[in-house]
PLY file of the C-alpha trace (Angstrom):
ply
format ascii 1.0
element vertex 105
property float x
property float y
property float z
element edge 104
property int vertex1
property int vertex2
end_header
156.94 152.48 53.75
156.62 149.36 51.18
159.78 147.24 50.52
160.88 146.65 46.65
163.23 144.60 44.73
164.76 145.92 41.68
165.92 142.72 38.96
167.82 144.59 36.23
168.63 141.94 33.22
171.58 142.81 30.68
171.22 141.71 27.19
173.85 139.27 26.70
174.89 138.74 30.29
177.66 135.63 30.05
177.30 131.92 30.37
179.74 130.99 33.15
178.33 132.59 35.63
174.89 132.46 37.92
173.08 135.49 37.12
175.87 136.86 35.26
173.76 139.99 33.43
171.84 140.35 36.26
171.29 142.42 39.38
168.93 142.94 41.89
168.36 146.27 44.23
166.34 146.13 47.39
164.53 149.74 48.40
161.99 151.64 50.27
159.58 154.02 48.94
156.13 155.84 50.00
155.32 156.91 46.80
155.00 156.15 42.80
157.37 159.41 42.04
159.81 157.93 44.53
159.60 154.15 43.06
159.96 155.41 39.41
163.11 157.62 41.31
164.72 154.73 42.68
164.39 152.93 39.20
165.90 155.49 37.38
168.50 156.15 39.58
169.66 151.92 39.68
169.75 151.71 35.65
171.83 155.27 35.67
173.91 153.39 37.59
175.20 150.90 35.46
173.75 152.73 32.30
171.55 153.45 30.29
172.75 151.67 27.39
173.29 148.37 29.45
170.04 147.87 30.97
167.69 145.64 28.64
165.02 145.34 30.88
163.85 145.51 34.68
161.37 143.74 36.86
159.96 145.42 39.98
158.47 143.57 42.92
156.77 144.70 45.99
157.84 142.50 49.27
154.85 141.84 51.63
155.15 140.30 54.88
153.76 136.94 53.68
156.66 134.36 54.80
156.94 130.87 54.32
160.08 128.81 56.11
160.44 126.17 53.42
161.49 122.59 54.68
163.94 121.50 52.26
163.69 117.93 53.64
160.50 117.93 53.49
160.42 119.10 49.93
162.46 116.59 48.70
161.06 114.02 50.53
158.47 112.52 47.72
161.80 112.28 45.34
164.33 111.01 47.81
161.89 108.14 48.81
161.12 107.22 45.25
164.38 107.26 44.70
165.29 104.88 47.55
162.48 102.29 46.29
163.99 102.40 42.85
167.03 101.34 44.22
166.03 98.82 46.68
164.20 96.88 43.85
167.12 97.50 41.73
169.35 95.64 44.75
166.32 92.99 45.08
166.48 92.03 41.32
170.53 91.84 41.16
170.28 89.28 44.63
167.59 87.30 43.19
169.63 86.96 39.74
172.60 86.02 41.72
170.72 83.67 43.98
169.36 81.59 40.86
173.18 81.47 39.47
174.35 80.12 42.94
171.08 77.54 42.25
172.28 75.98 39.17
175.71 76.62 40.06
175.10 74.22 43.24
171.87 72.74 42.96
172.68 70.03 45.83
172.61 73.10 48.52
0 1
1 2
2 3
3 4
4 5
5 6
6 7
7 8
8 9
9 10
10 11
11 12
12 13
13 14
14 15
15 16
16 17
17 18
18 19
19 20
20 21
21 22
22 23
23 24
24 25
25 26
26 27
27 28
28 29
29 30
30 31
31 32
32 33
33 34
34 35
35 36
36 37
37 38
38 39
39 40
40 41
41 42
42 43
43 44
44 45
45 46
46 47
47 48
48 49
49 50
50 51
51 52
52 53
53 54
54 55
55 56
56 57
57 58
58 59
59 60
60 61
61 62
62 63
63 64
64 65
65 66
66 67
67 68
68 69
69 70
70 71
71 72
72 73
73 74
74 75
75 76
76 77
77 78
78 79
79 80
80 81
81 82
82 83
83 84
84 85
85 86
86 87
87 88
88 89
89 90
90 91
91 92
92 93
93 94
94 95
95 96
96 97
97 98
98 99
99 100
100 101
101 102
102 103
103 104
């Protein structure tokens, strides 16, 4: 029995909420007749009228465990460099104003 999920989009929809307008349905089914089934049973549900358009996808057992560290790693360590020569440029500017300030140090 393949695995389905069912995104259902409303025309419209709001704009203070995440997915506002939207909903998804997760099914099983062995057959087209029983897919299309499932489908028209879901926009019944909420209505013909309301329903502006759907997505269907299959779910296979392909996985992938995403490492959100490690994902973010390349920006968080650019990031980091930005700032330390950001902290390097503000000491060396302060260190040549402590220079002339007090040049017999």
């Amino acid at each position: 029995m393949a695995k389905f999920l069912l995104h259902l989009f409303q025309d419209g929809g709001c704009d203070y909420t995440i997915s506002c307008g939207e909903a998804i349905y997760e099914f099983e089914a062995n057959s087209g007749d029983e897919i299309r089934r499932q489908i028209k049973e879901r926009i019944e549900y909420y209505g013909r009228d309301e329903i502006s358009s759907v997505t269907l996808y299959e779910i296979t057992d392909n996985k992938s465990q995403i490492d959100i560290a490690q994902l973010f790693a390349d920006a968080d360590e650019e990031e980091a460099r930005i700032e330390q020569e950001k902290k390097e440029l503000e000491e060396k500017r302060l260190l040549e104003e402590l220079k002339k300030k007090y040049p017999d140090a």
